[in-house]
ZADO-1210 file (C-alpha; in nm, 4 decimals, padded with zeros to 6 digits):
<atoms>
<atom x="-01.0907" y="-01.4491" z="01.4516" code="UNK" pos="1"/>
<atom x="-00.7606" y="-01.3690" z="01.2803" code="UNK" pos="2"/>
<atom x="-00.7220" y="-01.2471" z="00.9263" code="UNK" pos="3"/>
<atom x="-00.4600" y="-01.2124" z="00.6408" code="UNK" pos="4"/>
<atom x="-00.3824" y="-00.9488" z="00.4160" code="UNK" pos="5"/>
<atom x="-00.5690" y="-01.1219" z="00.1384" code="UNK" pos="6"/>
<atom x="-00.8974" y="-01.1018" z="00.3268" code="UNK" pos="7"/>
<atom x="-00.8353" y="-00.7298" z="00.3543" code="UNK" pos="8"/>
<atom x="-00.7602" y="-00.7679" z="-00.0602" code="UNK" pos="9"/>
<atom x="-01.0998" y="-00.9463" z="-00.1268" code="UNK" pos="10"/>
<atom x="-01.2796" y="-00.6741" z="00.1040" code="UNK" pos="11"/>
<atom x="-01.0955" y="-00.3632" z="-00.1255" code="UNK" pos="12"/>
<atom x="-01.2154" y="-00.5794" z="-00.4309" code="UNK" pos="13"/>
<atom x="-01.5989" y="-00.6522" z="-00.3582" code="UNK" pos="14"/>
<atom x="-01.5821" y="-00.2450" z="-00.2740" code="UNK" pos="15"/>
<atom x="-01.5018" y="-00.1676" z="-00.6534" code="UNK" pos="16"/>
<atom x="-01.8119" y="-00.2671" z="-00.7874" code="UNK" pos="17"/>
<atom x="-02.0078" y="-00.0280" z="-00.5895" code="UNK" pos="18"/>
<atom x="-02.0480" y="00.3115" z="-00.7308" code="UNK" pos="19"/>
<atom x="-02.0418" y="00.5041" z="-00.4420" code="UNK" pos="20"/>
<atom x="-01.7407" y="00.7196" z="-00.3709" code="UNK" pos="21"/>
<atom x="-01.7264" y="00.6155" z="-00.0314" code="UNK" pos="22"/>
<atom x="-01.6807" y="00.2653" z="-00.1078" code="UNK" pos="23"/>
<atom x="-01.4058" y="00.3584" z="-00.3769" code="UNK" pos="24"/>
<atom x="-01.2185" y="00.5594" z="-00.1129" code="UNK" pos="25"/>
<atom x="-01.2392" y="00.2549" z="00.1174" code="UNK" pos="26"/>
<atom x="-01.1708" y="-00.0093" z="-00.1327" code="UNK" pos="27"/>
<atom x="-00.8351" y="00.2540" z="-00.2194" code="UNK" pos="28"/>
<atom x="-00.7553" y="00.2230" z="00.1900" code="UNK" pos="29"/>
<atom x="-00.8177" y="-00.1356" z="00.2045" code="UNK" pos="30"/>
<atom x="-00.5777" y="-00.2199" z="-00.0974" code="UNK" pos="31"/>
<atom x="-00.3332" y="-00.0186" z="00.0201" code="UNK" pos="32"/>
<atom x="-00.3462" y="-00.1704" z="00.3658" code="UNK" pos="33"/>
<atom x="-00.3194" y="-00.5572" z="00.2110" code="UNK" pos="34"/>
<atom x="-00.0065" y="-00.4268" z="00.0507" code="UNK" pos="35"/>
<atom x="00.1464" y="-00.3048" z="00.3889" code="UNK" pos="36"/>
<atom x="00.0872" y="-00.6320" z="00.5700" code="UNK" pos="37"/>
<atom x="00.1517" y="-00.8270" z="00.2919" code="UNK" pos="38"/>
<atom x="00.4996" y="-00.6346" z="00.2583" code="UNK" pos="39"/>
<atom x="00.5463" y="-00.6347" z="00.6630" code="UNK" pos="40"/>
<atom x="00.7801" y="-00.9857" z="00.6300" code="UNK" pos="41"/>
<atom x="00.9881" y="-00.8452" z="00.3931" code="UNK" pos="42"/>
<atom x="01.0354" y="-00.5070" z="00.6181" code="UNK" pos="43"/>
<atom x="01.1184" y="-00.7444" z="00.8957" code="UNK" pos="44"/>
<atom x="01.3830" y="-00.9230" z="00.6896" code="UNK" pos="45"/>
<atom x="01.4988" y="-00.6097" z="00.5766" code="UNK" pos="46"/>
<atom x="01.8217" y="-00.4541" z="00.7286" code="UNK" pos="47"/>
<atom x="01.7753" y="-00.1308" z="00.9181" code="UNK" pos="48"/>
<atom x="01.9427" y="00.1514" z="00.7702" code="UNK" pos="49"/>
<atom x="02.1175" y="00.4759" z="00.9171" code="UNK" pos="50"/>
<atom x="01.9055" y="00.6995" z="00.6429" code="UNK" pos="51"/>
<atom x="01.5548" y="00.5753" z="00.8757" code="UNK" pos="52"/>
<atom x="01.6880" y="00.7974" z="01.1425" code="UNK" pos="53"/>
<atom x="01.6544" y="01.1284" z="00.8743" code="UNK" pos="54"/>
<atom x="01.3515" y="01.0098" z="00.7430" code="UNK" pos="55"/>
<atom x="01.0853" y="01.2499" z="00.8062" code="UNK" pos="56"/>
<atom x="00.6793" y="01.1070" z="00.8486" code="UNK" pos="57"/>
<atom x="00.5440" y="00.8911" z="01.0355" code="UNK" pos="58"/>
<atom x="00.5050" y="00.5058" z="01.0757" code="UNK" pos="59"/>
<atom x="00.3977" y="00.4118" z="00.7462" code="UNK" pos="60"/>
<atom x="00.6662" y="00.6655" z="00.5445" code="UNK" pos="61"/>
<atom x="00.9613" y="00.5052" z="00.7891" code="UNK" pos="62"/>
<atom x="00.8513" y="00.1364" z="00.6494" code="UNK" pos="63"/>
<atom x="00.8256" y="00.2534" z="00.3046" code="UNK" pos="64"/>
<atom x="01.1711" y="00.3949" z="00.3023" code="UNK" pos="65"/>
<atom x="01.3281" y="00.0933" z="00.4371" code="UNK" pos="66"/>
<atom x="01.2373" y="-00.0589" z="00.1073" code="UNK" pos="67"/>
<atom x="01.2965" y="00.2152" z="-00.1147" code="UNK" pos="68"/>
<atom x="01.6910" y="00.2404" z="-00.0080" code="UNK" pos="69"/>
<atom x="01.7436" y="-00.0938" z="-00.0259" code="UNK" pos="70"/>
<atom x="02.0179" y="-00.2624" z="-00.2342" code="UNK" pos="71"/>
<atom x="01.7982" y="-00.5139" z="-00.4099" code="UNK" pos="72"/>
<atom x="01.6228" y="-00.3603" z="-00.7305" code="UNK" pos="73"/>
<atom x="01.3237" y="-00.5688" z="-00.6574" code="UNK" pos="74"/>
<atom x="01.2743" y="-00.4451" z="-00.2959" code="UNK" pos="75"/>
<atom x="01.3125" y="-00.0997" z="-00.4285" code="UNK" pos="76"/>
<atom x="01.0779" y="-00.1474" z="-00.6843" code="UNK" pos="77"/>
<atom x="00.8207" y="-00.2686" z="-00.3579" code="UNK" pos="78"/>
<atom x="00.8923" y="00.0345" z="-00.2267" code="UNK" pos="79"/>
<atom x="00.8144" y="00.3091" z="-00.5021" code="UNK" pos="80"/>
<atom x="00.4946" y="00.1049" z="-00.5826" code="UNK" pos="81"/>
<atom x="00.3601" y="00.1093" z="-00.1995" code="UNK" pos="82"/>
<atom x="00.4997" y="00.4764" z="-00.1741" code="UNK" pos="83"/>
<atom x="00.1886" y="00.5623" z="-00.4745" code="UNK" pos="84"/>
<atom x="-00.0372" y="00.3652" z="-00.2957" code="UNK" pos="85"/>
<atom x="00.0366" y="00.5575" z="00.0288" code="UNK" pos="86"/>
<atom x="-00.0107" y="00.8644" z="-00.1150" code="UNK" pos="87"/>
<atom x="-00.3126" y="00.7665" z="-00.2683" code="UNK" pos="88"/>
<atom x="-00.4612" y="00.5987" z="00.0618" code="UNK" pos="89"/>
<atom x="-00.3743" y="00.9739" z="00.2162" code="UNK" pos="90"/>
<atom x="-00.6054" y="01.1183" z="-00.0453" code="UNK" pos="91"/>
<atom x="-00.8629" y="00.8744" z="-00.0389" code="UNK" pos="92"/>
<atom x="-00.8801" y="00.8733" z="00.3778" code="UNK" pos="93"/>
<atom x="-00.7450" y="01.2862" z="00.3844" code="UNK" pos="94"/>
<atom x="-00.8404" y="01.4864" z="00.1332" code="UNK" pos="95"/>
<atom x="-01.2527" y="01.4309" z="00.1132" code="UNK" pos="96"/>
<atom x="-01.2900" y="01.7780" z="-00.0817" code="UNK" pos="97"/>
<atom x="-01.1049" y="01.5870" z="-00.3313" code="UNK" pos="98"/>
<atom x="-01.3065" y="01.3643" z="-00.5981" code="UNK" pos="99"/>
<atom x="-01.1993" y="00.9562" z="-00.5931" code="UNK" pos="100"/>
<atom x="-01.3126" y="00.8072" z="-00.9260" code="UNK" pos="101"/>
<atom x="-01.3682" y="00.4388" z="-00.9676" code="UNK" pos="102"/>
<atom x="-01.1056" y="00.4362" z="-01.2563" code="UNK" pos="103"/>
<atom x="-00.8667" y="00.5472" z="-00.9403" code="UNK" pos="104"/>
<atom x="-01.0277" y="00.2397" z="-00.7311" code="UNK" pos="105"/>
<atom x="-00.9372" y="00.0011" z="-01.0005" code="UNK" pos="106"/>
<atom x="-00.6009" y="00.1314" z="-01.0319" code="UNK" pos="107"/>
<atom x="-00.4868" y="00.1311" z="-00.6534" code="UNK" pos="108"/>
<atom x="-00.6424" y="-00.2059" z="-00.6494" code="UNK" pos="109"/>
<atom x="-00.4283" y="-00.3579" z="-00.9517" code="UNK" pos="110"/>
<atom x="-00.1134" y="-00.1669" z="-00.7942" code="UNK" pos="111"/>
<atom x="-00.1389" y="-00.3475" z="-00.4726" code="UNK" pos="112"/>
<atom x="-00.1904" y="-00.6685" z="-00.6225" code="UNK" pos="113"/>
<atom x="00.1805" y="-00.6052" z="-00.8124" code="UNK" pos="114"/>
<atom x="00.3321" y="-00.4950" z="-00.4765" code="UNK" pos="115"/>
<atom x="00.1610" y="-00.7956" z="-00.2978" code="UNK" pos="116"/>
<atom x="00.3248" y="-01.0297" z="-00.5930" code="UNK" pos="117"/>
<atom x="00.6250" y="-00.8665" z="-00.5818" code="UNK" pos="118"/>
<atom x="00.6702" y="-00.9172" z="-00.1851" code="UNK" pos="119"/>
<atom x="00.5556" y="-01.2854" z="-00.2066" code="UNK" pos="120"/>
<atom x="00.8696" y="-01.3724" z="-00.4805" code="UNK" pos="121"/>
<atom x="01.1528" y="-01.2092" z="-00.2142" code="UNK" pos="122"/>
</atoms>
């Protein structure tokens, strides 16, 4: 059985209500992973730049750049918001000495929704 990036939002939501800082961490990954496939069409439509080649990091930084040098304001925008939420997936999946609040949960959450409306208008 297939899903969409919205099932993946849904799952990152029903997470938030839980006060458990595992669940917050996961609900932070989950958003932040509906954001990246919701985003993926766009990357695909998205011309390839010479810059990607410099780009340092791995899969995830690569796509992120692509639409944080683009031309288009609005793809740009895209990009700096899913750049936060990357960092903050890092922490949330990375960095477990770290504390995750569910204030941080809610945030990521309403973040990806913006990204995920953004991507759907281009």
């Amino acid at each position: 059985m297939a899903i969409e990036y919205k099932d993946i939002l849904d799952s990152a939501n029903r997470m938030l209500s839980s006060p458990s800082e595992v669940d917050q961490r996961n609900s932070i990954s989950r958003a932040y992973y509906a954001a990246y496939h919701a985003c993926h069409p766009v990357y695909d439509k998205l011309p390839m730049l010479a810059i990607e080649k410099t780009v340092k990091g791995g899969v995830h930084v690569k796509f992120i750049s692509r639409f944080k040098h683009s031309v288009d304001i609005k793809v740009r925008q895209v990009g700096y918001i899913l750049a936060a939420l990357h960092q903050k997936r890092c922490v949330a999946d990375y960095e477990i000495h770290m504390d995750v609040e569910q204030s941080d949960a809610q945030l990521i959450y309403l973040q990806s929704q913006k990204a995920i409306d953004l991507a759907e208008k281009l």
